[in-house]
C-alpha positions in Angstrom: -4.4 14.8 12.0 -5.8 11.3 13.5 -3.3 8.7 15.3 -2.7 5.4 15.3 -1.2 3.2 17.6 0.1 -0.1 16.7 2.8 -2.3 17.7 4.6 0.5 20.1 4.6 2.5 17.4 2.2 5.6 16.7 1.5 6.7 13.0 -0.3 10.1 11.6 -3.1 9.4 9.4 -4.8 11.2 6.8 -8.8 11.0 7.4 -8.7 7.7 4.5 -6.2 5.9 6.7 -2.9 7.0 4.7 0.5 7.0 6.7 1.1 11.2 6.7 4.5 10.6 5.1 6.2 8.6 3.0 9.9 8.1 4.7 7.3 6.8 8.3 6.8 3.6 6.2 8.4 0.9 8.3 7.2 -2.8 9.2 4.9 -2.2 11.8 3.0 -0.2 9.5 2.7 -3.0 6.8 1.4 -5.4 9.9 -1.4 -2.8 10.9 -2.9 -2.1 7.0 -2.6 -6.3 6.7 -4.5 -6.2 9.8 -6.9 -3.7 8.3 -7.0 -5.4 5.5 -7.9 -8.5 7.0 -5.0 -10.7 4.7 -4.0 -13.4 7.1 -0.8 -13.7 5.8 2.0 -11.7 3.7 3.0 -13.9 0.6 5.7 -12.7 -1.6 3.1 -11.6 -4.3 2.0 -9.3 -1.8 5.6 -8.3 -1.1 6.4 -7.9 -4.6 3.6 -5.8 -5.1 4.1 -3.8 -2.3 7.9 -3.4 -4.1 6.9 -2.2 -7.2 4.3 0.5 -5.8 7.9 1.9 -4.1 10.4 1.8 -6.2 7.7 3.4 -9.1 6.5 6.4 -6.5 10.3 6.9 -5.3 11.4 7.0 -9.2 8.1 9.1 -10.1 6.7 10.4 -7.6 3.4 9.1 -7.9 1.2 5.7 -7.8 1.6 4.0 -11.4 -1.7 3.8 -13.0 -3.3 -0.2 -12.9 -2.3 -1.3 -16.1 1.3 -0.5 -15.4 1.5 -2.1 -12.0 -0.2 -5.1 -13.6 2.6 -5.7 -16.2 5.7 -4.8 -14.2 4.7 -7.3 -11.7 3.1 -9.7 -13.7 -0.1 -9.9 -12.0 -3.7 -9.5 -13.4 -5.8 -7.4 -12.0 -8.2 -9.9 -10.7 -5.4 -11.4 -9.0 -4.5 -7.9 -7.6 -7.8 -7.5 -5.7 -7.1 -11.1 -4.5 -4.1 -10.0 -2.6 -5.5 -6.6 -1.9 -9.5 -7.0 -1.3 -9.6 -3.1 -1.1 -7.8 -2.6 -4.1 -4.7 -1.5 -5.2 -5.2 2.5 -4.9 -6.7 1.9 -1.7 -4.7 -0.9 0.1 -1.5 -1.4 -1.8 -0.8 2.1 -1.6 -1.4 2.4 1.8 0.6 -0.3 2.9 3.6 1.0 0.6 3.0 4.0 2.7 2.5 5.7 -0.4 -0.2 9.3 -0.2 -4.1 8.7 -1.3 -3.5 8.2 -5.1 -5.7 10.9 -6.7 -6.6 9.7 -9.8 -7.0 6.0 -11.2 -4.3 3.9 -9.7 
């Protein structure tokens, strides 16, 4: 399994970048995907999303499909690619340390 090294810390990776395991999520992980991601700076919406994607997986889990993480939090999708230019199965989920979604997130 690849490595990464960020910030002291090093992280397992899956070959698409995911943290190996959920309970490794900690802050220096959501610096290194923002860094990836290339957002300049965390807002709250970002925090709030990142939040949701959590509390859902740790009460389900799994990633909730699109149309449910866009009326929990509030935010339309559009607005969700704002924050996350990768998208929200791709960098949301990674930064929530959450696994690769498999299906339509």
């Amino acid at each position: 399994m690849p490595t990464v090294e960020f910030m002291g810390k090093t992280f397992n990776v899956d070959e698409d970048g995911f943290i190996d395991s959920y309970n490794n999520y900690c802050p220096e992980w959501v610096q290194y995907v923002k860094a990836q991601e290339g957002i300049d700076e965390l807002t709250d919406e970002h925090k709030k999303l990142v939040d949701v994607l959590r509390d859902y997986y740790e009460k389900n889990g799994i990633a909730p499909m699109v149309r449910v993480l866009s009326k929990v939090t509030g935010f339309k999708l559009k607005h969700i690619y704002e924050l996350f230019p990768s998208g929200p199965g791709k960098g949301a989920c990674k930064m929530a340390g959450l696994p690769k979604p498999t299906g339509c997130v």
